[in-house]
C-alpha positions as CSV (number, residue, x, y, z in Angstrom):
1,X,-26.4,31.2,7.8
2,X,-25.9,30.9,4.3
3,X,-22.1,30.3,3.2
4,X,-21.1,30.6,-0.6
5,X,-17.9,30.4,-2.7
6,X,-19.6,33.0,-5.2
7,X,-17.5,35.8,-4.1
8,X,-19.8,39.1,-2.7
9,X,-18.4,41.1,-5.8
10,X,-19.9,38.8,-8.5
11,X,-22.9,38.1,-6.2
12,X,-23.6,41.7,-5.5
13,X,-23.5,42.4,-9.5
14,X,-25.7,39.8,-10.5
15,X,-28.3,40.9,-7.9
16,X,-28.2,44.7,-8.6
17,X,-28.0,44.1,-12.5
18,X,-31.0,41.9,-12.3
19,X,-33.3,44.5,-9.5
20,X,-32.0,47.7,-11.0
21,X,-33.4,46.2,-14.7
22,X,-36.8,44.8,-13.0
23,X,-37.2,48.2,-11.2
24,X,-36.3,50.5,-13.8
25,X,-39.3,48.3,-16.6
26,X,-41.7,48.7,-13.6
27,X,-41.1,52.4,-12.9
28,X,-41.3,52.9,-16.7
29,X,-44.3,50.6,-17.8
30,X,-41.5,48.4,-20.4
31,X,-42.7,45.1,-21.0
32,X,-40.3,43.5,-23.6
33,X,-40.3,39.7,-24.9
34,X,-37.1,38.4,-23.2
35,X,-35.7,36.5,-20.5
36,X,-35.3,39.5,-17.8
37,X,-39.0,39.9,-18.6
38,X,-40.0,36.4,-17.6
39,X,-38.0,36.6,-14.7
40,X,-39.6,39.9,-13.9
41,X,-42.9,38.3,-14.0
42,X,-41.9,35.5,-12.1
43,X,-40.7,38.4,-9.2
44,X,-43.8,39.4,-9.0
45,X,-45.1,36.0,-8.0
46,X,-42.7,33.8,-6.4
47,X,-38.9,34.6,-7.0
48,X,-36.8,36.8,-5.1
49,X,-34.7,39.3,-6.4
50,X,-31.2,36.9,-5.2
51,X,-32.8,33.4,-6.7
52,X,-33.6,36.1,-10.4
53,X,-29.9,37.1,-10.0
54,X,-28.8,33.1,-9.6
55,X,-31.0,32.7,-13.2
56,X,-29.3,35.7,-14.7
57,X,-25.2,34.4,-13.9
58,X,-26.8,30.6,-14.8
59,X,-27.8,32.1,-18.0
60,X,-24.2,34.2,-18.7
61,X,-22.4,31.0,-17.7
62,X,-24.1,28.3,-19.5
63,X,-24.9,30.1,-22.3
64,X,-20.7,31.3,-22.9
65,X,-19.2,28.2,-21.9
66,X,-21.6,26.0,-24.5
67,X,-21.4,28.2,-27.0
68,X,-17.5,28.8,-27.0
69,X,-16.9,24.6,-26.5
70,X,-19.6,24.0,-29.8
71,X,-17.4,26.4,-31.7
72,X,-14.1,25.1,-30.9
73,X,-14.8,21.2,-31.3
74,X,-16.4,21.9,-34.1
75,X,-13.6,23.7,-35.6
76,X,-11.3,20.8,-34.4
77,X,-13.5,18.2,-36.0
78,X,-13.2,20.2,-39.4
79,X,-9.5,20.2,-39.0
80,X,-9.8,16.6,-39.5
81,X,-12.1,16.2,-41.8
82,X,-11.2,18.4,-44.7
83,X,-13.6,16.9,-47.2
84,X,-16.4,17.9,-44.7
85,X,-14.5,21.5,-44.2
86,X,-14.4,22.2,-47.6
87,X,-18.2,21.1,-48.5
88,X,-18.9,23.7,-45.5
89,X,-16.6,26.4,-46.2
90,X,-17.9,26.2,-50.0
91,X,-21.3,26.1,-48.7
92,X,-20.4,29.5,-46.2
93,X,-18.9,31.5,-48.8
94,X,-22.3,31.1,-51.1
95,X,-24.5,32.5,-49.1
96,X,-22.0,35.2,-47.5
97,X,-21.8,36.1,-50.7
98,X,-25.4,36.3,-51.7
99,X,-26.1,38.1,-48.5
100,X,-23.8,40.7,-49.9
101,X,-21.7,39.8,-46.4
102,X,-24.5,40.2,-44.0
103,X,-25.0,37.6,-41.3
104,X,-28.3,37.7,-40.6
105,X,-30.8,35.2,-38.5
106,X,-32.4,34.0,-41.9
107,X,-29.0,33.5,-43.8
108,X,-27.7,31.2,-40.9
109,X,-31.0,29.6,-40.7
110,X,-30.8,28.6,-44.6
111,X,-27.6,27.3,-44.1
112,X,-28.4,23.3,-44.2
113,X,-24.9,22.0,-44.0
114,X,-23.9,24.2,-41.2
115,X,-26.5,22.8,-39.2
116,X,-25.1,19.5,-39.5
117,X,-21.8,19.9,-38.3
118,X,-23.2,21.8,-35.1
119,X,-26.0,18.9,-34.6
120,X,-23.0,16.2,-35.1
121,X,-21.2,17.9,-32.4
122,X,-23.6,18.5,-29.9
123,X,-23.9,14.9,-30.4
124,X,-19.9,14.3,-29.8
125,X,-19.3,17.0,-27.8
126,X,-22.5,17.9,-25.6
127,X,-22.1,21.2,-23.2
128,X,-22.7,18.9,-20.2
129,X,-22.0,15.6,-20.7
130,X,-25.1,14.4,-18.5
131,X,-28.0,16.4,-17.3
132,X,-29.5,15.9,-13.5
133,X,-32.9,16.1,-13.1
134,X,-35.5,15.3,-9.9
135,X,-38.0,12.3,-9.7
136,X,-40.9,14.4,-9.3
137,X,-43.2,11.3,-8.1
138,X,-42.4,7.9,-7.2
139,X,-41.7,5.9,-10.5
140,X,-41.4,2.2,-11.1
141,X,-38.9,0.8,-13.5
142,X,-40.7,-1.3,-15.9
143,X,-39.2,-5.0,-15.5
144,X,-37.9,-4.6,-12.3
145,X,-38.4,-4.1,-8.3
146,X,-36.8,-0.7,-8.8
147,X,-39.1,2.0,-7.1
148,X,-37.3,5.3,-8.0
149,X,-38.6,7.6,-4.8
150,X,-40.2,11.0,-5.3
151,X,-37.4,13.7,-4.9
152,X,-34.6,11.6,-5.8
153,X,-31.9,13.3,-7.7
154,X,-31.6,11.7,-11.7
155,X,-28.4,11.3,-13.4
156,X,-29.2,11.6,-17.9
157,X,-25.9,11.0,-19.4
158,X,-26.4,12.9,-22.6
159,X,-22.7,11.9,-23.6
160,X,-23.1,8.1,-23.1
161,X,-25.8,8.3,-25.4
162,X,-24.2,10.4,-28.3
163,X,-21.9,7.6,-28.1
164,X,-23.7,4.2,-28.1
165,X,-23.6,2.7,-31.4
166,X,-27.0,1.2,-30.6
167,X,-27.8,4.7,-30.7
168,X,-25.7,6.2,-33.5
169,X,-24.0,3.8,-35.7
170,X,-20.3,4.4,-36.0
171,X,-20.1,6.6,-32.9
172,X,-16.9,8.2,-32.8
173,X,-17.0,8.7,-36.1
174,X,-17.5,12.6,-37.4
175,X,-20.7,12.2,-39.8
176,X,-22.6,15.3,-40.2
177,X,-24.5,13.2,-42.6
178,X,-26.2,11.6,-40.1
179,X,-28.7,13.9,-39.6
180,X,-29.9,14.2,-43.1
181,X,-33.7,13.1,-43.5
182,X,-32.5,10.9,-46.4
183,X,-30.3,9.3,-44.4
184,X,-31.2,8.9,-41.1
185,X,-30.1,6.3,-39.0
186,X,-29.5,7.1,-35.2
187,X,-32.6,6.8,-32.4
188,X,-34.0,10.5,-32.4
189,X,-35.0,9.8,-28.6
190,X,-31.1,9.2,-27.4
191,X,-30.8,12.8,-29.3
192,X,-31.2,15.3,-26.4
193,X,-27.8,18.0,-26.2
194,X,-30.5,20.3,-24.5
195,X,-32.9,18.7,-22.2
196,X,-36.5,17.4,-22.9
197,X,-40.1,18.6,-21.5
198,X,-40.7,21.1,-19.5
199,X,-36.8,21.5,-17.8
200,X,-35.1,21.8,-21.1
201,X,-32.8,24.4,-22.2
202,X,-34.6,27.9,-22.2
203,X,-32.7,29.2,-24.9
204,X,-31.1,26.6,-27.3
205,X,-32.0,28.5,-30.3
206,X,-29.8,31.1,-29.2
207,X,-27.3,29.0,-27.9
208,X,-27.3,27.2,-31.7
209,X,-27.8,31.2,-33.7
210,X,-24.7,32.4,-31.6
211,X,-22.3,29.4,-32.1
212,X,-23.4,29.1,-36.0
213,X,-22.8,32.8,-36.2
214,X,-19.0,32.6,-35.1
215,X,-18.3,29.6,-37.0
216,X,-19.8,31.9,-40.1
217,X,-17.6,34.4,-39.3
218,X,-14.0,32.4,-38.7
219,X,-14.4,30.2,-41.7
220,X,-15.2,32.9,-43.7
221,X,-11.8,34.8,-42.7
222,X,-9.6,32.0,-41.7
223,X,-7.8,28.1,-42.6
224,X,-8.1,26.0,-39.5
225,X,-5.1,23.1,-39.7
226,X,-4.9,20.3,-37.1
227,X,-1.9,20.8,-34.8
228,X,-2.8,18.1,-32.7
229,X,-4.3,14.3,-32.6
230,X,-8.4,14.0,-33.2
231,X,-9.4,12.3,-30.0
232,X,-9.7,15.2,-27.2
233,X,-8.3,13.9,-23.7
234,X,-10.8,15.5,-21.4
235,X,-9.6,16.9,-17.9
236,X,-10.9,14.6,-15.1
237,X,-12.9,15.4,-12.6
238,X,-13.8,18.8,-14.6
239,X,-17.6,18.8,-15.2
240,X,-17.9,20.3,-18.1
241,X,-15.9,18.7,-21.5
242,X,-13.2,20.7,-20.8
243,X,-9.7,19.4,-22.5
244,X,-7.0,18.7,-20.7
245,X,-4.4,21.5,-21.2
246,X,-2.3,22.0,-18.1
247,X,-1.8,24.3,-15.5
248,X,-4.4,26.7,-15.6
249,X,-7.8,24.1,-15.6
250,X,-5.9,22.5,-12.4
251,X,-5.5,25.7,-10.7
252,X,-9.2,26.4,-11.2
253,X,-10.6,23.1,-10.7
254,X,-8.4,23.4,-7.2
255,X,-9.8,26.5,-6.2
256,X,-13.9,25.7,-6.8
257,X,-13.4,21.8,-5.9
258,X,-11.7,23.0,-2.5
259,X,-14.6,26.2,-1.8
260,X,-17.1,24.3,-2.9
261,X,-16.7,20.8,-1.4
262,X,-15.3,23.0,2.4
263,X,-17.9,25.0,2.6
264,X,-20.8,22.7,1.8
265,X,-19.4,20.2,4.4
266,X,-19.4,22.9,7.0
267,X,-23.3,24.1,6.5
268,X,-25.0,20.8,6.3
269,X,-23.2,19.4,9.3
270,X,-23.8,22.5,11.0
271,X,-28.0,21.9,9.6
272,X,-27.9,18.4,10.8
273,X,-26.6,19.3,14.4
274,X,-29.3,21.7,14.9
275,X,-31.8,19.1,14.3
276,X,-30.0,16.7,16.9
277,X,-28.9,18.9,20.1
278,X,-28.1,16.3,21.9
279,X,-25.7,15.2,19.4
280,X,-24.6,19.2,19.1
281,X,-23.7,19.5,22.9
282,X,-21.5,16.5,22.7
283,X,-19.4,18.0,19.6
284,X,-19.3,21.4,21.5
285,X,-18.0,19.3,24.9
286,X,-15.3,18.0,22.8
287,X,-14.3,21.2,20.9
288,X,-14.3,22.8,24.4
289,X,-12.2,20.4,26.3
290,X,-9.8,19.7,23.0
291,X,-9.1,23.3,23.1
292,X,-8.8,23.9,26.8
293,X,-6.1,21.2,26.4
294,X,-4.3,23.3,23.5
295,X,-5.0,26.7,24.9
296,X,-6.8,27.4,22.3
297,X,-4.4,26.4,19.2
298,X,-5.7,24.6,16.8
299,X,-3.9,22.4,15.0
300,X,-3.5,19.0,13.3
301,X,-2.9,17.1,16.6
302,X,-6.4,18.6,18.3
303,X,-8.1,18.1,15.0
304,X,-6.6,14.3,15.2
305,X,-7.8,13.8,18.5
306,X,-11.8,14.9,17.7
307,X,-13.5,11.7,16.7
308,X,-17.0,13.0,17.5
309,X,-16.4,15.8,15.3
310,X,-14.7,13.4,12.8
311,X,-17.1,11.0,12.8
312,X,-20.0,13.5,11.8
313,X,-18.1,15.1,9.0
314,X,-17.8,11.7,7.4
315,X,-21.3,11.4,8.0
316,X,-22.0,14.8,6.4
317,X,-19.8,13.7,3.8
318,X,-22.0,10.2,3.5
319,X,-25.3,12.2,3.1
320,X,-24.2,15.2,1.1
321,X,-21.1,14.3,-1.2
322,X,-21.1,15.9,-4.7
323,X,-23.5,14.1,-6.1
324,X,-20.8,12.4,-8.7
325,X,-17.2,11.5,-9.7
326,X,-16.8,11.5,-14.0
327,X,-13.8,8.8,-14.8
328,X,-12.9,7.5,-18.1
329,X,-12.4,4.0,-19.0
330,X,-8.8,2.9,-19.4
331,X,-9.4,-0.6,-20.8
332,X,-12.5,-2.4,-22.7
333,X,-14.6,-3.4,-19.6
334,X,-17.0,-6.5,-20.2
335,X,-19.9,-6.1,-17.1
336,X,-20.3,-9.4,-15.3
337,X,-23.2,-11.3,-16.1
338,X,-24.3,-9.1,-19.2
339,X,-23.3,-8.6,-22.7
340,X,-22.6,-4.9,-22.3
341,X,-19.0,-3.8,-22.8
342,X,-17.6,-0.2,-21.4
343,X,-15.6,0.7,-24.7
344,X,-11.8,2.2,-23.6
345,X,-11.7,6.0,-23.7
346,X,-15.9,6.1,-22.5
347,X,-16.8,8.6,-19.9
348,X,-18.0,6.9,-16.5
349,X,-20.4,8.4,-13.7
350,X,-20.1,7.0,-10.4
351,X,-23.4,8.1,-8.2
352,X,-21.8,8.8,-5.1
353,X,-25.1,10.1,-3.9
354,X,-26.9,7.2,-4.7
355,X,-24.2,5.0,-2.8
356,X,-24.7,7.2,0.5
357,X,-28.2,7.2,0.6
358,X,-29.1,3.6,-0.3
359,X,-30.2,1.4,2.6
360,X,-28.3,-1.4,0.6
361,X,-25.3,-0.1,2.1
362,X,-25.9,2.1,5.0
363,X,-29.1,1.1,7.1
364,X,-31.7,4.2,8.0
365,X,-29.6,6.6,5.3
366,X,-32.0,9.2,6.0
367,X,-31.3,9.5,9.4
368,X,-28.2,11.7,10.5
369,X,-26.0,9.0,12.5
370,X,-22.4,9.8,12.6
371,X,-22.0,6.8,15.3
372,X,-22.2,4.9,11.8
373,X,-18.7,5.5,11.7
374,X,-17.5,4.3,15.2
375,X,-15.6,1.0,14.8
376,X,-17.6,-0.7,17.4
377,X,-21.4,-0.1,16.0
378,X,-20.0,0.2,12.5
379,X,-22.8,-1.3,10.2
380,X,-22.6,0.5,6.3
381,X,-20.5,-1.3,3.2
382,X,-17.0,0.4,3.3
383,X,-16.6,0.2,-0.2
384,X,-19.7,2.3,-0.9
385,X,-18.4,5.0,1.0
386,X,-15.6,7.1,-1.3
387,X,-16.6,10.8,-1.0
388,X,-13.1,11.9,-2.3
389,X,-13.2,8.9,-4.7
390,X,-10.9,6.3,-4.4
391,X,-7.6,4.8,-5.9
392,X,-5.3,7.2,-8.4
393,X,-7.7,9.3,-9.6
394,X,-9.3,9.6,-6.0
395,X,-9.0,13.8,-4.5
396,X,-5.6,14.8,-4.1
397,X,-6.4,17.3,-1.5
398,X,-9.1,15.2,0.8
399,X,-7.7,15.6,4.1
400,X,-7.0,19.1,3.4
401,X,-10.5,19.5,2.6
402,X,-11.6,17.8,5.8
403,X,-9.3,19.7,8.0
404,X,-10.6,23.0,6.8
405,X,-14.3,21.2,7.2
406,X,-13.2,20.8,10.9
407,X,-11.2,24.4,11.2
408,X,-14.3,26.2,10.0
409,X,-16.9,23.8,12.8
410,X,-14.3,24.4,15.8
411,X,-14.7,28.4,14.8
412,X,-18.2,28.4,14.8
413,X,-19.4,26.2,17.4
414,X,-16.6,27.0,19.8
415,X,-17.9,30.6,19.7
416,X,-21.4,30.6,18.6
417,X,-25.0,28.2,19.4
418,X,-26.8,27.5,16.3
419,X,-30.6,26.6,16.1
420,X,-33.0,24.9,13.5
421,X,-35.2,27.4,12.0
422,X,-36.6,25.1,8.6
423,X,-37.1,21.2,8.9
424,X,-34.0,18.6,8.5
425,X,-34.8,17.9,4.7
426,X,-33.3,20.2,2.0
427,X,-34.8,20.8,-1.1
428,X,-32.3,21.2,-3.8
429,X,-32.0,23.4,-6.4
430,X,-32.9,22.2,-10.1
431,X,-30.3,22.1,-12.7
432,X,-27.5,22.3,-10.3
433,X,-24.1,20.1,-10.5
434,X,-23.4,20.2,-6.6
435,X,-26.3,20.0,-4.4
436,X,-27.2,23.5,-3.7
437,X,-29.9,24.2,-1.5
438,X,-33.4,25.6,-3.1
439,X,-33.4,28.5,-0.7
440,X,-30.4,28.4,1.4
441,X,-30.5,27.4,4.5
442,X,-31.3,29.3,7.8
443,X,-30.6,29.2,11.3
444,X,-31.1,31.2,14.4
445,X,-27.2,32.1,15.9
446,X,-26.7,33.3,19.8
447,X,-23.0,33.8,20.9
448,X,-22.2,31.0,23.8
449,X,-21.6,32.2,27.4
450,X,-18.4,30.7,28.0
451,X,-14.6,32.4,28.2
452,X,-13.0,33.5,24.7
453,X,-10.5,31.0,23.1
């Protein structure tokens, strides 16, 4: 079973684009120097045809959405900054007009100032304002007891760096300047909009050429005024910087929060039973005599009345949250017993994962024990448990969320047996925001003998 909020549309596209392109240089002998070829390659090794269609949409998404945010913020910085718009527009009509109006690869290449402005805000305004990585072996923090364990997810907020003045002096300041040899004075290793090593950005080049390339184009046709304030209010909760504009961000934050967060909750607690059958036979029992008692309706009331089942969505929702709620600070924050201050207006990553899996807080949090939860044997910190966040920023929709959770487990397990077919632990998929499984995950489904509900 493999349940997904892609839609089968966009799914289906991706995975024919990328196998009818792969077929077609294979039939045809066409070996070119791009990205379908490497994933071609990689086909022939390794990758399946669905996980080289995953790579294509990554690439499509990733690559727009970056591209189209560096553009715009650094339009909106110019707006306020006309001594720097003016150095830059000067600087873009000069070698427009050299080029005789071509916009080639080396006339945007050549253009020094230009590639300033779009290092300055990468540095302000990074695509992703943190990057998740894996440990990939267990690593000791130097000066500390801290053992980071092999496989553990990594959190690298890119933003929080661009912004510490220990790392860039004046950090909210717009300084192009900056980067200037001459006049360098930030920490080139807190400098990292696209990754580092071997899991870095495949293409920032062309991520960089593209956005430089519009920005060519528009100031060379067009003013840009400010209509609005300099600092950008970012949307919360919105992983991307995306600003906050109204309706339309909330409408689609509501509809891949709600798939996303349902449907996840629904797959790993179905994994986890099938790894405890003892434990699945007891949530079956009670779905079966909850609906016996409703004749089958299933409403708030029986869904009220299901503690097992309650107990092991919280558990699911312990073990596999999304990985991380992004806040931002409302006040200047001094951290107890340190000198470090959280400035007012500073983006804040709470590791929801790393709460729920730390033995700190709930013992054995590798094992799948939804008794955790009973009020009798209840043994885990209840203020490290906040999958829907907590206070006013904290889900809006959570116990619609866990209702459909529970909707979709009565359905299926009311109606159909599931059984492992892969071990308990997931591997998850690099470079994802949610955990997303590596591979999917399978299981073995019978329809139950028992009378229709």
């Amino acid at each position: 079973m493999r349940v997904s909020s892609i839609s089968r549309e966009v799914s289906n596209f991706m995975t024919n684009l990328a196998t009818q392109q792969m077929k077609y240089r294979e039939k045809n002998d066409l070996a070119r120097k791009d990205f379908l070829q490497l994933l071609n390659d990689l086909h022939q090794v390794d990758l399946s045809a669905e996980e080289c269609a995953s790579n294509v949409n990554l690439f499509y998404t990733a690559g727009s959405e970056t591209t189209k945010s560096t553009v715009i913020y650094t339009l909106h910085e110019l707006a306020h900054h006309p001594e720097v718009m003016r150095r830059l527009v000067e600087e873009v009509d000069e070698y427009v007009k050299q080029s005789g109006g071509e916009i080639s690869y080396d006339l945007v290449k050549s253009m020094p100032y230009l590639d300033l402005c779009v290092k300055e805000t990468l540095r302000k305004y990074p695509g992703l304002f943190f990057l998740n990585r894996k440990c990939t072996h267990d690593y000791k923090v130097p000066n500390s007891r801290l053992v980071i364990k092999k496989g553990t997810q990594i959190i690298i907020p890119s933003m929080a760096y661009g912004m510490d003045e220990r790392c860039f002096p004046n950090p909210e300041s717009y300084i192009p300047e900056r980067f200037l040899e001459e006049t360098k004075n930030y920490d080139e290793d807190a400098y990292a909009p696209f990754g580092e090593g071997p899991r870095k950005c495949i293409a920032p080049r062309m991520g960089i050429f593209v956005a430089k390339v519009t920005l060519v184009r528009l100031l060379s046709k067009f003013r840009f005024e400010a209509t609005q304030e300099l600092k950008v209010e970012f949307a919360p909760s919105v992983i991307p910087l995306v600003p906050k504009d109204g309706c339309a961000t909330n409408v689609f934050l509501f509809y891949v929060a709600g798939a996303d967060t349902s449907t996840d909750a629904i797959t790993y607690t179905v994994h986890e039973l099938t790894h405890r059958p003892d434990l699945m036979k007891k949530v079956q029992a009670e779905i079966d005599d909850a609906l016996e008692k409703s004749n089958g309706e299933i409403n708030y009331d029986v869904l009220h009345e299901m503690k097992l089942l309650d107990n092991c969505v919280k558990e699911t929702l312990r073990k596999y949250p999304f990985p991380i709620l992004n806040r931002e600070c409302t006040q200047d924050y001094q951290v107890p017993d340190s000198k470090l201050i959280i400035r007012k207006g500073t983006p804040v990553i709470i590791p929801l994962q790393a709460f729920g899996m730390s033995e700190e807080y709930f013992p054995e949090p590798n094992r799948y024990l939804p008794e955790r939860f009973d009020s009798s044997t209840k043994n885990y910190d209840e203020k490290a448990y906040i999958p829907f966040g907590d206070g006013p920023r904290n889900c809006i929709g959570s116990r619609m969320g866990s209702a459909v959770s529970k909707i979709g487990i009565i359905m299926l397990l009311s109606k159909f047996n599931f059984e492992a077919t892969q071990g308990a632990e997931i591997g998850f998929a690099r470079a994802q925001i949610a955990l997303a499984p590596e591979n999917g995950i399978s299981l073995k489904i019978s329809n139950r003998i028992r009378n229709s509900i």
